[in-house]
Every structure is written in C-alpha cells, then in structure tokens.
C-alpha positions as CSV (number, residue, x, y, z in Angstrom):
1,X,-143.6,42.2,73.8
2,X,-143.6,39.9,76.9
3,X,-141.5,39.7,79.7
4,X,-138.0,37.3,79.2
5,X,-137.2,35.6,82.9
6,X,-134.2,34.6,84.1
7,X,-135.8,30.9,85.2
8,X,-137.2,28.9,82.4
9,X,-140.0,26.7,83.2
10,X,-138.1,23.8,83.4
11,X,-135.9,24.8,85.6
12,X,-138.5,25.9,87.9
13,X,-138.3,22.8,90.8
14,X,-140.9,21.6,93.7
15,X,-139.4,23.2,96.7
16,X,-142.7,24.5,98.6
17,X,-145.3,22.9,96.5
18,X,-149.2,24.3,98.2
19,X,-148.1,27.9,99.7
20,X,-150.6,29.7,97.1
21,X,-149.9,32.6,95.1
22,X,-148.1,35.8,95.8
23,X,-147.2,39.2,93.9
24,X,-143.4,39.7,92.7
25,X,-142.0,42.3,90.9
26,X,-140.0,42.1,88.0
27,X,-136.9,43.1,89.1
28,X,-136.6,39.8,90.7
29,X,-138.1,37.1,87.3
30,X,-136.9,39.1,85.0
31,X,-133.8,40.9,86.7
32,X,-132.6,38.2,88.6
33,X,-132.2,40.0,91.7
34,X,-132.9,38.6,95.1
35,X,-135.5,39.7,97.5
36,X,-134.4,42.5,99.2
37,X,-137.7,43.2,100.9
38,X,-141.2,41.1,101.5
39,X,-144.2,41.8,103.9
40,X,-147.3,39.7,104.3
41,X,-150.6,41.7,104.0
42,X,-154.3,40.3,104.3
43,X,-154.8,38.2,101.5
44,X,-157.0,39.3,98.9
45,X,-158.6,35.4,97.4
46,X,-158.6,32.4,98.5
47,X,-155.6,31.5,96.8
48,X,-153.6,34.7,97.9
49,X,-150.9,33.9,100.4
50,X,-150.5,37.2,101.1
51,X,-146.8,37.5,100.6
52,X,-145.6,40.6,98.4
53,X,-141.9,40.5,96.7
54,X,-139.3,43.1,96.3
55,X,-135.6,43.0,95.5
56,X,-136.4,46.5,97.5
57,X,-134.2,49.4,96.1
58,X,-136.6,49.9,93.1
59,X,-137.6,53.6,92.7
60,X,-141.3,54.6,93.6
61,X,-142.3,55.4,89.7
62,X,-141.4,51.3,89.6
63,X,-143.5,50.4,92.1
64,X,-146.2,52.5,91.1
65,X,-146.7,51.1,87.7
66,X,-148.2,47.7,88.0
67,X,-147.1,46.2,84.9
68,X,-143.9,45.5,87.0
69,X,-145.7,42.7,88.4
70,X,-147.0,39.5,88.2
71,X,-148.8,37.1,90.5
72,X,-147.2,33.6,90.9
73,X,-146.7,31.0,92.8
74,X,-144.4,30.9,95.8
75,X,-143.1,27.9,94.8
76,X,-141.8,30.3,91.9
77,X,-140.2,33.3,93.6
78,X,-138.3,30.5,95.8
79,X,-136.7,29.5,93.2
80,X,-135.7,32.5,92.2
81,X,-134.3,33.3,96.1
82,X,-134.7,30.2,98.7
83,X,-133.5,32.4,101.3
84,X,-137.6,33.2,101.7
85,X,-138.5,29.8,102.4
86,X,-137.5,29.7,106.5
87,X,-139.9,32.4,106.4
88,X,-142.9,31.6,104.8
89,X,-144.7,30.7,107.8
90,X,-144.7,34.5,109.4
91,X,-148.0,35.7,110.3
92,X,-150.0,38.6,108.3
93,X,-148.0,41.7,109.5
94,X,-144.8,40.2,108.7
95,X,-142.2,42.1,107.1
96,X,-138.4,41.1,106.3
97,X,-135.7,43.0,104.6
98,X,-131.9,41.9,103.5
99,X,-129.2,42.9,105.6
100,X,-126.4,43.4,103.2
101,X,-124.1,43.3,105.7
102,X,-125.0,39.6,107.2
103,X,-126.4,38.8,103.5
104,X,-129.6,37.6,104.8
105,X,-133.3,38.6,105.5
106,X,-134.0,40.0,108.6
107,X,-137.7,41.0,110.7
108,X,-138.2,44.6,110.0
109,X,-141.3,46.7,111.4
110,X,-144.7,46.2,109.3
111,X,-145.6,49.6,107.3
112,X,-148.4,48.9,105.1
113,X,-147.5,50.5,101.5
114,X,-148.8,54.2,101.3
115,X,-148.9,54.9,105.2
C-alpha cells in the first residue's frame, strides 16, 4: 500500500524552484505536521541539498526504520511548512528546531545523528 499525503500534487506551488532534493520524514507528507527539527549535513549527490526534515518528536524506532522517509524536493517540504524557506541558505552544520513557545524555528547546536 502507498503512502496517502496531505498535499496533492496540484496543490504543490513554485515557491523555491532549484534548491535540490532533501530527505523528509513522513510524519510531515503524510502527517501534516510541521518541521519541528532540520540540520544540514554533507550532501550525499549532486543533487542532494543536504537538508534533512523532522517534525522532531518522532520516537527513535521511527527514525530508525527508513521506510518513514522519502527524498524530495525542497520546493516540496516548503509547501508543506514555509517557515524553512528564510533558512535554506544555512551552511552545512546547520541545525534549527521549533520553539513552541515563539512558534518558530530557531538555530540550535549541530549533533550529527548517532553521536
């Protein structure tokens, strides 16, 4: 059975066409969550921005099983949560989680998963 999102393709607009591709968990297509939590690692391709996406409460046996995940396109997971847009442009290193309390993302320290 595949995944059901909360976006259809047509609804899916040109907001930052040309950033490249990223890696998303479901929680956010499918769940409809907002980005809790993203870093920017070393890409791994060419067309890897780098940028990984998490609505950040999700329990490690979630995280751990990859088929929570899909690569797509930034352009994508903006739709889903524009408040990442301003801060696209961070270097590798970059990491950002949501202040619940002020309701947006904020600069957090870069832990690389598994350290």
């Amino acid at each position: 059975m595949g995944k059901t999102f909360r976006l259809r393709a047509d609804q899916i607009r040109r907001l930052i066409p040309g950033r490249g591709g990223c890696i998303a968990a479901d929680s956010i297509t499918c769940g409809g969550r907002r980005v809790g939590w993203m870093y920017r690692e070393q890409p791994h391709t060419d067309v890897d921005s780098g940028w990984r996406f998490f609505a950040g409460d999700e329990p490690q046996a979630y995280v751990d099983d990859s088929s929570n995940f899909e690569i797509y396109d930034i352009n994508t997971i903006a739709n889903y949560d524009p408040d990442i847009i301003p801060l696209l442009d961070a270097p590798i290193g970059s990491a950002f989680g949501r202040d619940e309390g002020m309701g947006r993302l904020v600069s957090e320290a870069f832990l690389p998963p598994g350290e």
